[in-house]
C-alpha atoms as one frame of an Amber mdcrd trajectory, in Angstrom:
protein
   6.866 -27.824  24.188   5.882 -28.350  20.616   5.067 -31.841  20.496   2.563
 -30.823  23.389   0.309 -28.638  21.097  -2.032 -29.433  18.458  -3.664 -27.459
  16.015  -6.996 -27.535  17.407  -5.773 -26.697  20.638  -4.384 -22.956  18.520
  -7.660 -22.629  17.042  -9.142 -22.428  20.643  -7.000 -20.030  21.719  -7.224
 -18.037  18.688 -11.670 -18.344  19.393 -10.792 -17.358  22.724  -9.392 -14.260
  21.989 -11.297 -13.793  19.677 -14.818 -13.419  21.480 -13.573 -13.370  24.643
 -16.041 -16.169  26.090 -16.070 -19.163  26.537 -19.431 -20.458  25.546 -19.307
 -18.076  22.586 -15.671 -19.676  21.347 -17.104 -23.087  21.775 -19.904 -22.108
  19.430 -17.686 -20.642  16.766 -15.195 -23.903  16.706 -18.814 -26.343  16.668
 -17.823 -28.001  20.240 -19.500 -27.969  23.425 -18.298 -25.185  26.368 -17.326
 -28.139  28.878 -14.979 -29.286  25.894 -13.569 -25.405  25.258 -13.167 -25.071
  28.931 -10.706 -28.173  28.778  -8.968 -27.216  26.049  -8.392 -23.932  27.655
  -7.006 -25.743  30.865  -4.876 -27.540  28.392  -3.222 -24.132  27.131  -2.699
 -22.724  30.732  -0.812 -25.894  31.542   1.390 -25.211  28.249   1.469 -21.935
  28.764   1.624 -21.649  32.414  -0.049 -18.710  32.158  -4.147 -17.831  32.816
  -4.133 -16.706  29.327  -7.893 -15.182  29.596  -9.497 -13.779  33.161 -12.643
 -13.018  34.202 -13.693  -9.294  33.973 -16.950  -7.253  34.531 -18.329  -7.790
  30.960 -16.075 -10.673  29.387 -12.920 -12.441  29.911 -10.121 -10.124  29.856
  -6.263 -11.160  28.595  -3.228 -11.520  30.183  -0.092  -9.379  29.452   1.047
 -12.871  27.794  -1.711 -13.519  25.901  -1.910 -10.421  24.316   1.765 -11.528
  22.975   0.164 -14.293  21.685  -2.713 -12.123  20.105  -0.164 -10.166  18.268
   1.872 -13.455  16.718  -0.980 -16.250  16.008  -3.242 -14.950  12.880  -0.045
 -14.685  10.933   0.940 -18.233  12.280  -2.494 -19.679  11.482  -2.621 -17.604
   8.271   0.396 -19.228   7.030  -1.057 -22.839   8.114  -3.845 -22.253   6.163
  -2.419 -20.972   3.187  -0.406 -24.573   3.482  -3.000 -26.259   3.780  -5.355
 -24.610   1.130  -3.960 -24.882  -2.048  -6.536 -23.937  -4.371  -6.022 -20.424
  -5.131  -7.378 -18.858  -7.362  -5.423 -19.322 -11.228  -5.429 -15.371 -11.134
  -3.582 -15.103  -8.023  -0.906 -17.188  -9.602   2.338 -14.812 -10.569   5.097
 -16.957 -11.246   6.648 -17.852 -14.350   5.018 -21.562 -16.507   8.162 -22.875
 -18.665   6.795 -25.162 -21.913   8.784 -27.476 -24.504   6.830 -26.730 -27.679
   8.208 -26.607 -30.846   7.884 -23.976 -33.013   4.639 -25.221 -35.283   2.674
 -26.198 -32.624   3.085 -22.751 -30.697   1.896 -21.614 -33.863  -0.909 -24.305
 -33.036  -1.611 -23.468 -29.630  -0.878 -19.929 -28.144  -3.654 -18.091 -30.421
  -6.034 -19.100 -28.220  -4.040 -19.963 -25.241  -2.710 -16.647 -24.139  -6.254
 -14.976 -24.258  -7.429 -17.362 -21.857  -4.118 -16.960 -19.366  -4.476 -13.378
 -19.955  -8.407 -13.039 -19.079  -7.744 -15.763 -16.102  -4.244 -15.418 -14.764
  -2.959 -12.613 -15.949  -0.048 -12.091 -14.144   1.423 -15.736 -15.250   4.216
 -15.525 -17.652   4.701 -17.856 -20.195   7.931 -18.794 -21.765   8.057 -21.938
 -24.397  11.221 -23.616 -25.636  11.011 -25.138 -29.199  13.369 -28.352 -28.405
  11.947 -31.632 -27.248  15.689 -33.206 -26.914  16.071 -33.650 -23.025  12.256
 -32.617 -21.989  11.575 -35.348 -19.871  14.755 -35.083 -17.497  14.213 -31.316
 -17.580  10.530 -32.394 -16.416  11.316 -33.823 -13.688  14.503 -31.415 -12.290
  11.457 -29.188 -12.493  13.441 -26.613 -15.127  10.605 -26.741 -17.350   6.605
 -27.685 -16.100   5.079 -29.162 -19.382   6.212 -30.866 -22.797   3.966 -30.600
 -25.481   4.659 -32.791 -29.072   5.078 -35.531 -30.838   5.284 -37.966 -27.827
   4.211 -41.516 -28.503   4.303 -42.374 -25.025   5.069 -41.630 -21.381   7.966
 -43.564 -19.691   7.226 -44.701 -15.805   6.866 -41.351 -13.705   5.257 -39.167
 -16.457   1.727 -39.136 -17.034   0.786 -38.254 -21.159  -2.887 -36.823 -22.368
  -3.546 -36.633 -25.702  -4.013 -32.942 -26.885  -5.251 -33.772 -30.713  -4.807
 -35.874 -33.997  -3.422 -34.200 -37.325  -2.713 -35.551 -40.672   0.153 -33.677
 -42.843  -0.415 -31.581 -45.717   1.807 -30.514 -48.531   2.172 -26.419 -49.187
   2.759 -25.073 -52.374   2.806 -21.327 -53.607  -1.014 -20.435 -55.564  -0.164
 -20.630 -59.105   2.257 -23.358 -58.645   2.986 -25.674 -62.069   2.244 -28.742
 -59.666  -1.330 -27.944 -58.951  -1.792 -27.748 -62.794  -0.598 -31.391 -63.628
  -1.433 -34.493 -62.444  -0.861 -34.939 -58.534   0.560 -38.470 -58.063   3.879
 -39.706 -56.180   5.815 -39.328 -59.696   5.152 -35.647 -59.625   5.607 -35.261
 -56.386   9.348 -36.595 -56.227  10.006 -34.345 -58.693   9.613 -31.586 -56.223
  12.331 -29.704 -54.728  11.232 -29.411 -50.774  11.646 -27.777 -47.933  12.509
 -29.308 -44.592  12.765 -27.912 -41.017  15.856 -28.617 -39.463  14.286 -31.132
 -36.493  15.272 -33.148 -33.404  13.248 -36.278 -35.062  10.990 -36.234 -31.803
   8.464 -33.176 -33.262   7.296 -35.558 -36.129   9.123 -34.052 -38.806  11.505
 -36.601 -38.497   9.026 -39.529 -38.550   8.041 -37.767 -42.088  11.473 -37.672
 -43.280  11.915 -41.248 -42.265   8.989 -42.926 -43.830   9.599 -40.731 -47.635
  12.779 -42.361 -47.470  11.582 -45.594 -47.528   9.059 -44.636 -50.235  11.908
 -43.023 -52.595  10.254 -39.808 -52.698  12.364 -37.452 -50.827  14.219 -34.561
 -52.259  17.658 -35.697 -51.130  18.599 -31.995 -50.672  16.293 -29.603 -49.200
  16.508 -26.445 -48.797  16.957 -26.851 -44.595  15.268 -24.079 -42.352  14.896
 -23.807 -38.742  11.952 -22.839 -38.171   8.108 -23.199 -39.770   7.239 -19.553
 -40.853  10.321 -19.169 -42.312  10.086 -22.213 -44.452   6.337 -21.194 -45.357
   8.034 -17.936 -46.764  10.087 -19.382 -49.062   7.490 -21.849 -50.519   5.349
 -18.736 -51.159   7.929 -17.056 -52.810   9.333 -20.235 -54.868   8.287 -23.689
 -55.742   9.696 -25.632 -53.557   6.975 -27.762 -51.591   6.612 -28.133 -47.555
   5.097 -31.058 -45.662   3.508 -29.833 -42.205   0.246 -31.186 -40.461  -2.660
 -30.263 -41.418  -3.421 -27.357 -38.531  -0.087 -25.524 -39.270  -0.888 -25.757
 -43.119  -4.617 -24.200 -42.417  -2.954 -21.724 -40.026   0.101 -20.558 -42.560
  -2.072 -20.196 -45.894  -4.366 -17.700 -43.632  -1.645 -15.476 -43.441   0.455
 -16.259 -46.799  -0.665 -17.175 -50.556  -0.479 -20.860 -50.145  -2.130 -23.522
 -51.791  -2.842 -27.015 -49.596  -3.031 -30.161 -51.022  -3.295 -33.483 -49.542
   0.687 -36.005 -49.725   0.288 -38.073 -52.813   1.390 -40.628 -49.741   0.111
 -42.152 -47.224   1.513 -41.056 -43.742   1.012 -41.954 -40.473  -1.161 -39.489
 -38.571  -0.062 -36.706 -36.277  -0.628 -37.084 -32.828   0.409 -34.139 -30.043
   0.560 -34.946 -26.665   0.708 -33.097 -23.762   3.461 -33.911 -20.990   3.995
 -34.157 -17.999   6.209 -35.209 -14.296   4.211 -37.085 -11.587   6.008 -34.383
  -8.991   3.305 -31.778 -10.298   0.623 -34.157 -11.529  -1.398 -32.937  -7.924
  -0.372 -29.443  -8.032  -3.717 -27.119  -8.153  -1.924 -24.684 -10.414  -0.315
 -27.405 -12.352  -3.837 -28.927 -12.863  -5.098 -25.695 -13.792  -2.976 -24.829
 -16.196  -2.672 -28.326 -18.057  -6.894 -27.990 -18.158  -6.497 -24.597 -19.951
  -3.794 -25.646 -22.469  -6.783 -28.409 -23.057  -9.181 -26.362 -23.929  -7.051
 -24.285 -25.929  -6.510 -27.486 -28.023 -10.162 -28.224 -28.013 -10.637 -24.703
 -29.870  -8.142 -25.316 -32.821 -10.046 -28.396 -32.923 -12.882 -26.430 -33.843
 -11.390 -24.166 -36.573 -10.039 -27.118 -38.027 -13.231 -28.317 -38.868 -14.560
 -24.622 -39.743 -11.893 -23.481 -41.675 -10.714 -26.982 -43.300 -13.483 -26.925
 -46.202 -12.187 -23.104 -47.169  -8.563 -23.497 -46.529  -7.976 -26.909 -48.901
  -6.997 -26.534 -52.061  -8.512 -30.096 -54.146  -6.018 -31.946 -55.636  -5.284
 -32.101 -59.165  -6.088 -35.016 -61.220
């Protein structure tokens, strides 16, 4: 009986009931009454049942179709819903899973989570700080973005480009270094601090390329995380290379000085992530186009606060 019914032919019946004439239901689906009055033939046959009567005023329902009456706007409702995926990002109330490592939440939640909270504010947000495994995890669907240090994305995963950074060195104010001559001498003279990384959130690239250059303090003082490490430069004078954002960001909140690597490294570059399985998805979309403009904004204190927040080096 199912492969005898279309959609359209519902919709009639559902006008039909609806005004309870037949000229009037045509009118409401935008087709002529000889065409309603087949397609209501059509759904007696299926039915074998009148469906809709004439009475003194309008057309009056059968016992059956007032069964009908009762079970169809849920039925439709739920087609519709199928069909119509663009709901609104506030109506969203599931849970949005993102690799991001630790600095670059720093980064990116200030201003992300008052624009998920003003626009979907029932969306919970839970990151995870390690990139090892993200892109298999991205497409079993256990997480829904990657953001980092991502050069480029493999067949099946589509990559946008969320902002450039350079690194910066952070030292405590009133550090001996910022008194003396700042050259790559000095520098590997320092005693550092390193965060413990997966070599895929660019710390690792950083580590790599002092190597080569004979500058690295061949035993840092190892932390896991960013703040932590910012702590301990402030309160020591050990040194900490981060890019340039998380150095602004940190030495707004502790007394840090910011000078530019006596070195030159290759620029940061954080990416945003993600599987072709949710590339279409409205909410998907929705929320990768927020976590954009969140991006856009640090790009704009960058540039505000960058000419405050640098400390010159010394010559």
């Amino acid at each position: 009986m199912l492969e005898s019914i279309d959609l359209k032919l519902l919709l009639s019946l559902e006008a039909l009931l609806e005004y309870r004439n037949v000229t009037h239901a045509a009118r409401y689906m935008g087709v002529s009454q000889p065409s309603m009055s087949r397609s209501l033939a059509r759904l007696r046959g299926i039915f074998d049942d009148d469906l809709v009567v004439r009475g003194s005023s309008s057309l009056v329902p059968t016992p059956q179709a007032e069964c009908l009456a009762k079970v169809l706007p849920p039925i439709l409702s739920a087609i519709r819903a199928m069909m119509d995926r663009s709901c609104a990002p506030g109506e969203w109330r599931s849970k949005a899973t993102m690799v991001m490592p630790d600095h670059q939440a720093l980064i990116l939640l200030p201003p992300l989570l008052p624009l998920l909270r003003e626009h979907a504010p029932n969306l919970d947000i839970v990151t995870d700080p390690l990139l090892a495994g993200a892109l298999l995890r991205l497409e079993q669907g256990e997480i829904h973005l990657a953001i980092g240090q991502i050069d480029a994305a493999p067949l099946g995963y589509l990559r946008r480009t969320l902002y450039a950074d350079r690194f910066a060195c952070l030292l405590r104010q009133g550090h001996p270094a910022l008194a003396r001559e700042w050259t790559i001498d000095s520098f590997a003279t320092l005693h550092h601090a390193a965060i413990a990384s997966d070599s895929k959130d660019g710390f690792g690239r950083v580590h790599d390329e002092l190597v080569k250059l004979d500058v690295l303090d061949r035993d840092p003082v190892l932390v896991s995380n960013i703040l932590t490490a910012a702590a301990a430069v402030a309160a020591s004078d050990l040194v900490l290379i981060v890019p340039g954002r998380v150095a602004t960001r940190i030495a707004a909140l502790l007394p840090l000085a910011i000078v530019d690597p006596p070195v030159e490294l290759t620029p940061y570059e954080v990416a945003l992530i993600w599987h072709e399985r949710c590339h279409r998805d409205p909410e998907h979309r929705w929320l990768r186009h927020e976590i954009t403009a969140a991006a856009s904004q640090t790009e704009l204190m960058q540039t505000s606060q960058t000419g405050r927040a640098i400390t010159e080096a010394p010559r």
